[in-house]
C-alpha angles and dihedrals in degrees: 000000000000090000076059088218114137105219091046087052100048084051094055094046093047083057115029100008095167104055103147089205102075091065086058097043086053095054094043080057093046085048094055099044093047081052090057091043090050086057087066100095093010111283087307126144092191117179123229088265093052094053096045097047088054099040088047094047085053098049100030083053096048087050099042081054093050102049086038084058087046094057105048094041090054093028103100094029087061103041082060092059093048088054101053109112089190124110131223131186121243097216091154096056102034086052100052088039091060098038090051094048090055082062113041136066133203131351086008095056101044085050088058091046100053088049096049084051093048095095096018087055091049096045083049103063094035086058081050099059089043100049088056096053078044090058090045099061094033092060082049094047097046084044093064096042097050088056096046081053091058092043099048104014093176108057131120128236089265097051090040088061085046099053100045097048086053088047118030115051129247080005101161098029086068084044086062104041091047086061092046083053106053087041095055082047089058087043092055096049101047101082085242112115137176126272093249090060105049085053097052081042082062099047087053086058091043097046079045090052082053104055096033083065091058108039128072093276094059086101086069101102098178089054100053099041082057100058093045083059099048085055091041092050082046097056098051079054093057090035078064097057131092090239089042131158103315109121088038082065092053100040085058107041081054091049095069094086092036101055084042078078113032091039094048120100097224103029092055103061087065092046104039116111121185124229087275094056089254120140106245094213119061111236087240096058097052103088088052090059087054091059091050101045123095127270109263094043087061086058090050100048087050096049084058094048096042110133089008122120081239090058078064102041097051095048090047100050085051093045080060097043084063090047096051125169086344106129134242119301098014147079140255119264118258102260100053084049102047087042091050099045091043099046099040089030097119081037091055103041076062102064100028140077115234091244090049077042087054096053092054087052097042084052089045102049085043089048086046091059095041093058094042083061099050100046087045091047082050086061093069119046107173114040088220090080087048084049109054087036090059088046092057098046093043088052093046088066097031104029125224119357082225140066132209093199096186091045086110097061085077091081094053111103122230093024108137112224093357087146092059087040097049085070117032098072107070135176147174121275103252101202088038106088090032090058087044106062086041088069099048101040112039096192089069088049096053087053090047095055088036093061114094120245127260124235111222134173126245110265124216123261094245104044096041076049093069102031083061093044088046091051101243096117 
């Protein structure tokens, strides 16, 4: 029983069925294994809080160090772009747009169409504000002039300049300002717009591409694949461009490890955050959707967590998911571990090291024999049945436990009564219970085959007759 073979134990429970021994050796083993499964996490019995709040600090504070790494590394470059006061053209993306406009109906087209008004709208409110401002100083202007004109009707357009700026204050700074004004009109009017601008035109696409993939319409392909081309003709505009890409380049080559996070199935439920700055996801359901993830985005969740307090906690809180209600100091039955390994295994060889791998398997093949014993032992009931069966196959081999010595003298001729007398005289078998033992235990055979053998000289008929009949031999 405790050597959890199953012959061995059919034998001993054929001959001593009730030794009390066997229950507490079973419990000194269980002892000893749930000590080895405690040792996985280090001895921890973490709750479900205790594992999400770790497994949240570790990640939130690896992203927080990466975005924080994107920013000051496209910061300046982007800074520069956002101060340019020149203006481009966006042929490339002004070409495809109308050509794909010509082409497509419907929600296609009007899709087209936002995006194409997306710089041209903003330039046009912008002139607007600055036509006004423009109207404005113009009336001012015209008003003093008209008054200088009643005044000095004859002057000429020299004297007239001379005259203003003695006369009306801040005169040629509102001259100035009215050029720069009609010349940011004309700016503004020209398709031409500044490099800050194409680059936040893009984001709006972008943030568009975005949405159109989650909303009903994501199945439009046409639509979407246009989209992805009208950004795509806007980047090469900007590419064109003094300020550039750049720090477009360096955002998303930045990005990689940070979209590693906030992308991955698993890694984004500790790190998303609704429109409020709340996390999406409560502390306490996070280990559950561990154990729901795939396979590779457990690795990967683990790989972000390694040497950290929330590598041993999650192992721990799994290890007692696979214990389960067993009490202290025990296992789990056969059946809950083989069902929990079998069905988490790929799960499992995630989280786990192949040593930590090993100790599961060791507990679940001891937990296996154990219960083929004691579904074999179950078989049994009374040793009696064990019994007889041993004795029959042990006699097959050695023959009856019992000997009739003078049965020979039934083949003696002239020997009155010699039938009756053949059996009336029995004996014990002497090399039966030697040969026996010799087939149940296999350490007395050896010694048996390893003895030398002993030389001995031929005996007469008549004395080795009454030895026999004596019961010496």
């Amino acid at each position: 029983e405790v050597a959890l073979n199953r012959d061995i134990s059919n034998l001993h429970n054929a001959y001593a069925p009730n030794l009390t021994g066997v229950d507490a050796k079973r419990a000194y083993n269980d002892e000893i294994l749930r000590n080895k499964l405690n040792a996985i996490g280090d001895n921890l019995n973490p709750s479900a809080v205790e594992v999400g709040e770790a497994g949240r600090s570790k990640i939130q504070n690896t992203l927080n160090s990466l975005e924080t790494k994107r920013t000051n590394a496209s910061s300046d470059l982007y800074k520069n772009l956002q101060d340019s006061q020149n203006t481009y053209p966006i042929s490339n993306f002004e070409n495809y747009t109308n050509n794909a406009i010509i082409d497509e109906l419907g929600d296609i087209e009007k899709g087209l169409v936002k995006h194409k008004n997306i710089l041209p709208t903003k330039y046009k409110k912008l002139a607007e504000k600055s036509k006004a401002e423009l109207s404005k100083l113009e009336k001012e202007l015209d008003k003093e002039v008209m008054q200088l004109d009643k005044e000095y009707p004859n002057l000429n357009v020299q004297a007239k300049e001379q005259v203003l700026n003695q006369l009306v204050p801040a005169y040629s700074e509102k001259v100035l300002k009215m050029h720069a004004l009609k010349a940011e009109v004309a700016a503004l009017e020209s398709g031409r717009y500044k490099p800050g601008h194409i680059d936040k035109a893009m984001s709006e696409i972008g943030n568009n591409i975005t949405q159109l993939k989650r909303s009903e319409k994501g199945g439009n392909k046409s639509l979407l694949r246009h989209f992805k081309k009208q950004k795509e003709e806007m980047l090469k505009d900007l590419s064109t461009t003094p300020e550039g890409s750049a720090h477009r380049d360096v955002y998303s080559q930045y990005s990689k490890p940070v979209n590693a996070i906030t992308r991955d199935k698993l890694l984004k439920k500790f790190v998303g955050k609704n429109e409020f700055d709340q996390y999406r996801v409560p502390t306490d359901d996070l280990p559950r959707n561990i154990m729901k993830a795939p396979k590779e985005n457990i690795r990967n969740y683990m790989e972000h967590i390694r040497g950290n307090e929330a590598e041993d906690l999650t192992k721990a809180y799994v290890r007692d998911m696979y214990i389960g209600k067993a009490p202290e100091g025990s296992i789990p039955t056969y059946d809950k571990s083989n069902n929990f390994l079998r069905t988490r295994k790929e799960k499992i060889n995630a989280i786990y090291s192949p040593e930590e791998l090993s100790s599961f398997d060791e507990i679940n093949n001891y937990l296996k024999n154990r219960a083929e014993v004691s579904r074999s032992n179950s078989t049994y009931g009374s040793a009696t049945a064990p019994k007889l069966e041993m004795q029959a196959k042990v006699q097959s081999y050695l023959g009856s436990p019992t000997q009739q010595p003078l049965e020979m003298i039934k083949n003696i001729p002239g020997i009155p009564f010699k039938h009756w007398a053949s059996k009336q005289f029995m004996r014990p078998n002497p090399n039966y219970s030697v040969l026996e033992e010799a087939l149940i235990d296999p350490m007395f055979a050896r010694s048996l085959l390893e003895r030398q053998p002993i030389a001995k000289r031929r005996r007469n008929y008549l004395p080795t007759l009454f030895n026999v009949i004596n019961g010496n031999e």
